[in-house]
LOMI-904086 format. One record per residue: residue in one letter; x, y, z of N, C-alpha, C in turn. Coordinates in steps of 0.001 Angstrom, whole numbers, padded with zeros to 6 digits, always signed. Atoms other than C-alpha are relative to their C-alpha. Layout:
<rs>
aXYZXYZXYZ
...
</rs>
This chain:
<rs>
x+000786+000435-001126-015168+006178+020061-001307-000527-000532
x+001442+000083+000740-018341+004739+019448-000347-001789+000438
x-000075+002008-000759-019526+000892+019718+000691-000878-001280
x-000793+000200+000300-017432-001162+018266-000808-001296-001017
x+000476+001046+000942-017917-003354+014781+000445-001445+000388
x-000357+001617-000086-017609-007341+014482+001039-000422+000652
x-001271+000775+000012-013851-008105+014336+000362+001297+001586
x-000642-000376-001413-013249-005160+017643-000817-000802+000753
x+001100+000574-000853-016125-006994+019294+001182-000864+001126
x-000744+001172-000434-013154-009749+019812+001137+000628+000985
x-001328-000493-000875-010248-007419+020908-000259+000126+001442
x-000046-000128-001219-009278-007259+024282+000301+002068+000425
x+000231-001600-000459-009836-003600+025668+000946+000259+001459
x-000861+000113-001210-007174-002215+028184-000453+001637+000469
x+000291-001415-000433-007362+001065+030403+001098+000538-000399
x-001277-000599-000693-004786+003453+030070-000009+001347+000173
x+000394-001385-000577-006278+006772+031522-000858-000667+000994
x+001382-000478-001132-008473+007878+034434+000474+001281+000065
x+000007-000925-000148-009243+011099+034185-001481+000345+000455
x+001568-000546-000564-012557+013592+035283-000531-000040-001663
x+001280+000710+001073-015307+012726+032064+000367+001221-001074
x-000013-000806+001738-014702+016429+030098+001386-000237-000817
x-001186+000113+000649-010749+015708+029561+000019-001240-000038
x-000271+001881+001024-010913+011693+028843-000996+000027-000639
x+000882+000010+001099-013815+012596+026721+001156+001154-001379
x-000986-000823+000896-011303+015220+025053+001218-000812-000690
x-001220+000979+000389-008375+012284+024585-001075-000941-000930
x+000426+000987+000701-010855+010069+023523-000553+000242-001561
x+000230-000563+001302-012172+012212+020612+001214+000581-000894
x-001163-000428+000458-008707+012945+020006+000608-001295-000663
x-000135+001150+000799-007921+009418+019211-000667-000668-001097
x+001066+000622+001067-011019+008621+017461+000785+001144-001247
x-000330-001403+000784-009603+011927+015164+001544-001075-000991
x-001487+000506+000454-006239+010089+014528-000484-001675-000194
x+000446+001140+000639-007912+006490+013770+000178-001246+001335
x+000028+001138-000927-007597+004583+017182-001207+000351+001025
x+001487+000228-000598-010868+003411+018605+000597+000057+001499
x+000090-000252-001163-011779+003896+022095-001500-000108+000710
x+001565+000156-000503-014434+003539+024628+000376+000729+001671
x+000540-000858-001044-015341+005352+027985-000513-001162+000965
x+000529+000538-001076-016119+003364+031339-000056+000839+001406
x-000010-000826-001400-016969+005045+034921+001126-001098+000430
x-001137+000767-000649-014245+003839+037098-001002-000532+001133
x+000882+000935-001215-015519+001393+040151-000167+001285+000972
x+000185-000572-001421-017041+002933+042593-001279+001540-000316
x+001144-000753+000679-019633+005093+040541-000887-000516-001173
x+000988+000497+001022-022743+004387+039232-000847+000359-000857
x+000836-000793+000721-024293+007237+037792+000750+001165-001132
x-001117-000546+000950-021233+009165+036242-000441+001910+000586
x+000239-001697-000423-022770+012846+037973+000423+000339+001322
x-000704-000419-002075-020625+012354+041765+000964+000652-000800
x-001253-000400+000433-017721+013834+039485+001429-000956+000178
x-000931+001088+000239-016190+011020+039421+001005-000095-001209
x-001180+000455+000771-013328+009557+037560-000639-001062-001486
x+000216+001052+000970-013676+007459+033988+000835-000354-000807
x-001419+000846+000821-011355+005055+032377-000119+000371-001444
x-000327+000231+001006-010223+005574+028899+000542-001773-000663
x-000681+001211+000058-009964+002161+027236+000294+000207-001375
x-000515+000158+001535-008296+001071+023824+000557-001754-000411
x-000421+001342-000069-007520-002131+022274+001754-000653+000239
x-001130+000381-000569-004821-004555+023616+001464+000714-001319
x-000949-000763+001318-002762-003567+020218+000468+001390-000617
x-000454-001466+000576-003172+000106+020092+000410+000625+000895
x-000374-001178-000813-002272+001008+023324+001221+000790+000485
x-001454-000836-000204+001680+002012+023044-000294+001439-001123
x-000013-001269+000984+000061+004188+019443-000724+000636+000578
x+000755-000503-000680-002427+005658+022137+000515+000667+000539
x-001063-000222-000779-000061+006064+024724+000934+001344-000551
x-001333-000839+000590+002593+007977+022289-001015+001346-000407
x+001097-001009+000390-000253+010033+020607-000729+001068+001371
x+000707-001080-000965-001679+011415+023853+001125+000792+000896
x-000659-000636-000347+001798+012073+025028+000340+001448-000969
x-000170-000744+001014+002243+014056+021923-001053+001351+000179
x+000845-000673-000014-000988+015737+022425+000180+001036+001232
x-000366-000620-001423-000316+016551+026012+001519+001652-000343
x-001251-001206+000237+003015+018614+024603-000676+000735-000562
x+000624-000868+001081+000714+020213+021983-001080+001100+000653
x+000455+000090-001157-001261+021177+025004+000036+001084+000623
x-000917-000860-000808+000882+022497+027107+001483-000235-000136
x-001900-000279+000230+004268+023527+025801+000698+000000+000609
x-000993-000088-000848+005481+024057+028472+000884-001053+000935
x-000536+001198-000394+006117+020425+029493+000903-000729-000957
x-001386+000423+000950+008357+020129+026492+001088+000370+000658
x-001550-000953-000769+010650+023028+027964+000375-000556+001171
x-000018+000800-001844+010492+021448+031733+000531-001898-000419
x-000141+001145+000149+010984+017849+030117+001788+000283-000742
x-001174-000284+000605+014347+019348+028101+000823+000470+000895
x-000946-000328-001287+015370+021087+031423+000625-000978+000645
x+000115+001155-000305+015275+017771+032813+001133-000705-000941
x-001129+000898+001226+017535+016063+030331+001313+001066-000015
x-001030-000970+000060+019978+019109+030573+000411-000129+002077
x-000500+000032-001863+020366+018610+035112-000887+001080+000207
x+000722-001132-001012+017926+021645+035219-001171-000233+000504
x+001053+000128-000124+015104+022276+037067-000903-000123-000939
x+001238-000513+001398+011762+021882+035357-001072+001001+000489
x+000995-001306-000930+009885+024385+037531+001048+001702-000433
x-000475-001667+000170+012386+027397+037056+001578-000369-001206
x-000018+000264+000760+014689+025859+034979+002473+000541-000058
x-001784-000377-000436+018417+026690+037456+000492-001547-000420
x-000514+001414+000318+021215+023984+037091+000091-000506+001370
x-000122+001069-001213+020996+021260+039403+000600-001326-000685
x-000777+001436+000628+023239+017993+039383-001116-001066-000251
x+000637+001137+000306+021938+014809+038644-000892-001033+001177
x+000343+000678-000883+021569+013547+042073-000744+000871+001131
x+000841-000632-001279+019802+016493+043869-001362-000197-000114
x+001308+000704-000568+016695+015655+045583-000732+001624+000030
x+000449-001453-000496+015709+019660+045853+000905+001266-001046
x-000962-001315+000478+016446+022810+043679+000146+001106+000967
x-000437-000762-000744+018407+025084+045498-000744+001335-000295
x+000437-000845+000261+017002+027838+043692-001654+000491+000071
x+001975-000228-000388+012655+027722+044296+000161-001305+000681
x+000936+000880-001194+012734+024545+046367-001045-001108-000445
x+000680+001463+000605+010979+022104+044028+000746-001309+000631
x-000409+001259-000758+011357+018938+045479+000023-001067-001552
x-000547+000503+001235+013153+016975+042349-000430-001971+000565
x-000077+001643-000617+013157+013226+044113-000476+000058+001318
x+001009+000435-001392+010249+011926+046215+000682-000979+000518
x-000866+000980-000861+012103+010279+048812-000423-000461+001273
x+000514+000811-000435+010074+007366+050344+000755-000702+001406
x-000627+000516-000966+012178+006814+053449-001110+000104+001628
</rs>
């Protein structure tokens, strides 16, 4: 993170967070850590950054799938427990409790997680 030398001056900067300022300040020092630059913007609609507002994570147009993968990575490292719930998931089970459900249920029978938001 930081301001950016000559040749980033040129790159094109993309968002790909909004989070609250202490955890996209936590991703963003997490990337700077692993070698991909970053920068910090308030999101529209705040001008002082102390309403508790929201602030974009940005990164350049080129790093943002190794950004992307890295903060998913981080996120598991995190919280483990969205590995186990993401493997339930790939197996028909819930990811909340972790019963078998088919492929096409909208609801686990067993706690009632609602599996498929259904926009009708």
């Amino acid at each position: 993170m930081g301001t950016p030398n000559q040749e980033e001056a040129h790159d094109e900067w993309v968002a790909i967070k909004e989070e609250a300022q202490e955890w996209i300040k936590e991703l963003a020092d997490m990337l700077s850590e692993n070698g991909i630059p970053s920068r910090l913007t308030l999101a529209p609609g705040c001008s002082a950054g102390t309403c508790g507002c929201k602030f974009h994570l940005l990164v350049t147009k080129e790093n943002v799938h190794a950004a992307l993968d890295r903060i998913e990575e981080y996120y598991m490292t995190v919280h483990p427990e969205l590995r186990e719930s993401q493997e339930w998931v790939d197996q028909d089970r819930c990811p909340a409790c972790g019963h078998h459900v088919g492929k096409d249920a909208k609801e686990c029978s067993d706690c009632g997680l609602l599996l498929i938001i259904d926009e009708a």
